[in-house]
C-alpha positions as CSV (number, residue, x, y, z in Angstrom):
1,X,120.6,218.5,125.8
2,X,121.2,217.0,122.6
3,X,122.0,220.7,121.0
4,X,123.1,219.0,117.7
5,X,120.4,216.1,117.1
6,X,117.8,218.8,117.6
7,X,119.7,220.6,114.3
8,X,118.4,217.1,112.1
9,X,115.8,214.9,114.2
10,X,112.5,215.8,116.3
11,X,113.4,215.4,120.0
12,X,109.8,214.2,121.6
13,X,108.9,213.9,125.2
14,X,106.6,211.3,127.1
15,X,105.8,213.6,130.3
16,X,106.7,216.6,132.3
17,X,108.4,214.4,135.5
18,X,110.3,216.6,137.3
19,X,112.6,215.6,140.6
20,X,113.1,217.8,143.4
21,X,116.2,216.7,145.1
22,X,118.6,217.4,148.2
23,X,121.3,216.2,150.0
24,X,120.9,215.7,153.7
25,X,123.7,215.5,156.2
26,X,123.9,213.4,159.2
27,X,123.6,215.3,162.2
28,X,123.4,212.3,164.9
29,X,126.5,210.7,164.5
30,X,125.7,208.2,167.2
31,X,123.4,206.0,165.0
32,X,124.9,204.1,161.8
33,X,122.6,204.7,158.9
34,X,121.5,201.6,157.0
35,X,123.8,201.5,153.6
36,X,120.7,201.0,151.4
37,X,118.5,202.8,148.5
38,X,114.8,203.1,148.7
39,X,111.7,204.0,146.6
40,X,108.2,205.4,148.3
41,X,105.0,205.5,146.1
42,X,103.2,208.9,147.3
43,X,99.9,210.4,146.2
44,X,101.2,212.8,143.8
45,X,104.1,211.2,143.1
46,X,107.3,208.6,144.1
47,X,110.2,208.9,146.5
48,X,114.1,208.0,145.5
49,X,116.5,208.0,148.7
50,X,120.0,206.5,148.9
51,X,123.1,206.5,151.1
52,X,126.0,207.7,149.7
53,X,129.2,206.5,150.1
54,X,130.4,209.5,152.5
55,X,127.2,208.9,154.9
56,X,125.1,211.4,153.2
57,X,121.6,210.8,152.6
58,X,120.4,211.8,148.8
59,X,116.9,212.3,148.8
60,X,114.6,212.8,146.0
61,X,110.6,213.7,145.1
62,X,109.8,213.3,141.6
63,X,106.1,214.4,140.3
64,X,105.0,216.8,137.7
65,X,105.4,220.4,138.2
66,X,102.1,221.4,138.1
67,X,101.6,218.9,140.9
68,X,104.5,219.6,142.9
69,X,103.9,222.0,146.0
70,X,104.7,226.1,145.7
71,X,108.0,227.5,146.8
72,X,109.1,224.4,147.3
73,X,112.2,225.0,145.9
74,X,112.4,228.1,147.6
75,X,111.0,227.4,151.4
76,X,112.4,224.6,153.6
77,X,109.2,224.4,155.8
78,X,107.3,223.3,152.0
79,X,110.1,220.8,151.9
80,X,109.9,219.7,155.5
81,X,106.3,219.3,155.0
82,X,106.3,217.4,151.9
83,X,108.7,214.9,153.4
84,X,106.8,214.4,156.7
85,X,103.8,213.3,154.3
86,X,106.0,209.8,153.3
87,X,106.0,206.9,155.7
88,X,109.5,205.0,155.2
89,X,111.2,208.0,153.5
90,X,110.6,210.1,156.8
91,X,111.4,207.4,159.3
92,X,114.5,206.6,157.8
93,X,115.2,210.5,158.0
94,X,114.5,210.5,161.2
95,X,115.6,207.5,162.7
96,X,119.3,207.4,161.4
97,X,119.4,211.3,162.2
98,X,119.5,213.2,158.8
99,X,119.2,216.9,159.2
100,X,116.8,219.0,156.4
101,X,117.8,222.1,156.4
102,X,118.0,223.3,152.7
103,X,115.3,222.9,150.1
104,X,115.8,221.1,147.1
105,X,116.9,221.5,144.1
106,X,114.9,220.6,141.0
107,X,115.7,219.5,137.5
108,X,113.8,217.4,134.6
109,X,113.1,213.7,134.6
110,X,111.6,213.4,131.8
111,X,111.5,210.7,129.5
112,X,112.3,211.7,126.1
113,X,114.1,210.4,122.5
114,X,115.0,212.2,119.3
115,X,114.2,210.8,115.7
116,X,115.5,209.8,113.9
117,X,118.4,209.3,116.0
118,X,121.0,209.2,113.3
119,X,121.3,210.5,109.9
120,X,124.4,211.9,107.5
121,X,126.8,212.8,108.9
122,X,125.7,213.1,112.6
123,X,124.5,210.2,115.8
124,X,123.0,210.8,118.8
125,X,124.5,209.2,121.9
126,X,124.1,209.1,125.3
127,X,121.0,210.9,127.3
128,X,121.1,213.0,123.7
129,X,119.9,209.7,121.9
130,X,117.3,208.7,124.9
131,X,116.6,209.4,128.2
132,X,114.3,207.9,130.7
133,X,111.9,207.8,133.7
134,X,114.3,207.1,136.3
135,X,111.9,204.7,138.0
136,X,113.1,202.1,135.3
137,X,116.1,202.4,137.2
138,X,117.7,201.8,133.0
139,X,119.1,205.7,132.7
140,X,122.4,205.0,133.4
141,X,122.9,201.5,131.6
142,X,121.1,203.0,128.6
143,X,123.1,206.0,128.4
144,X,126.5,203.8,128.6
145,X,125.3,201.4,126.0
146,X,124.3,204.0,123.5
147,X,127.5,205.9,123.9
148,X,129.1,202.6,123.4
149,X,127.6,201.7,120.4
150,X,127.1,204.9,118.8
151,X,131.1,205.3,117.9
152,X,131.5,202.2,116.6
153,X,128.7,203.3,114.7
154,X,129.8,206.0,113.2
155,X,133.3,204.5,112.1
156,X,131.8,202.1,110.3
157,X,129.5,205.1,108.1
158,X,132.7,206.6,107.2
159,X,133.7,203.5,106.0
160,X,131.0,203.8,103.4
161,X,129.1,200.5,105.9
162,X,126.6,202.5,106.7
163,X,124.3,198.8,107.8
164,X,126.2,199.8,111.0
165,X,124.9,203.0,111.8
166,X,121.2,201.6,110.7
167,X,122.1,199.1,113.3
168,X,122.3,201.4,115.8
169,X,119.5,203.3,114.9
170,X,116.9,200.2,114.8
171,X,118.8,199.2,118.8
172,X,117.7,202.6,120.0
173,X,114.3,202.5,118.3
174,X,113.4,199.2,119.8
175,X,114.9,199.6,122.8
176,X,112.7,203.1,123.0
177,X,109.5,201.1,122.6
178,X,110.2,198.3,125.1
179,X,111.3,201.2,127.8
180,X,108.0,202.4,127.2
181,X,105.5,199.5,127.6
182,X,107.8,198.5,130.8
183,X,107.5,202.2,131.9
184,X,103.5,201.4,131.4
185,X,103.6,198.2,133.3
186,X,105.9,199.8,136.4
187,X,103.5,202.6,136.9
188,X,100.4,200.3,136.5
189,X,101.4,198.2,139.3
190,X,100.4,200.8,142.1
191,X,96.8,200.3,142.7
192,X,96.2,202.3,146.1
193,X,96.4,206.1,144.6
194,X,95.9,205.1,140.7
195,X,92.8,207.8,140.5
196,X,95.0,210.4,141.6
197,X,96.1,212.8,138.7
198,X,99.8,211.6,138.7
199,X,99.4,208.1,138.7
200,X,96.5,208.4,136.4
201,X,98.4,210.0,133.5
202,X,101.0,207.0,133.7
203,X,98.8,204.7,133.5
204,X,96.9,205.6,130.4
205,X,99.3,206.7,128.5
206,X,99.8,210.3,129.9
């Protein structure tokens, strides 16, 4: 949430992606589901499923709220209904013998950053210094290395070094504006629904 950085920097935001998301038990114990993780381009939006290590199946929709169906965070059938609309997504629901029964949950996805990310007497690690579009598949690895680097960081401005902590500030900053030309390129690559409303923000520059 970054509740301190917001005290000192501007926290922006690229987009409004939301994910709607839910865990689906097995309910056909017969068939072994495929260990794997999957993504779906849809219409409106993109598709995240994975196994998890206890033979659950985590599935997620991400899109924009304002293009994400009503109730469906509220109404099972909406949920039911939106997943019946995928083609691998669905099959793999069905084929391995996942049971939705719940709708999802939903939360933010967005990809934002504060600036500046550092400043006296305070850093911004983590998610707090940057977080991104999870299709980049770089939110975790991002978050780690900024955490990482952000103590080190800030030992060496106490130490009256402060080239370390402008270190880390210029590492976030370019790594900020290579995530987002990559972020461009990724969503520019799906052609078949790029004059639908979600794709279309993405793909010129929201």
């Amino acid at each position: 949430a970054a509740v301190v950085a917001r005290n000192f920097a501007q926290r922006k935001q690229l987009d409004q992606l939301a994910a709607a998301h839910a865990i689906l038990p097995q309910v056909d114990e017969s068939v072994e589901p495929t260990a794997a993780t999957m993504t779906e381009a849809a219409r409106d939006g993109w598709w995240y499923a994975s196994l998890l290590p206890d033979g659950r199946l985590v599935v997620t929709y991400f899109s924009d709220p304002d293009l994400m169906p009503k109730n469906l965070s509220r109404d099972v059938d909406v949920w039911q209904d939106l997943i019946s609309q995928s083609v691998y997504i669905q099959r793999w629901i069905e084929d391995a013998g996942f049971e939705v029964s719940t709708p999802p949950s939903l939360a933010s996805a967005a990809t934002s950053w504060v600036t500046p990310v550092a400043g006296e007497g305070w850093a911004a690690g983590g998610d707090a210094a940057a977080s991104f579009d999870p299709l980049s598949s770089h939110g975790l690895t991002t978050a780690l290395w900024a955490a990482s680097r952000v103590a080190p960081a800030i030992v060496g401005a106490l130490a009256d070094q402060p080239a370390a902590l402008m270190d880390y500030v210029a590492r976030v900053e370019g790594g900020v504006a290579d995530f987002l030309a990559q972020r461009r390129a990724a969503y520019a690559r799906e052609h078949r629904f790029s004059v639908r409303e979600f794709w279309r923000r993405r793909q010129e520059g929201d």
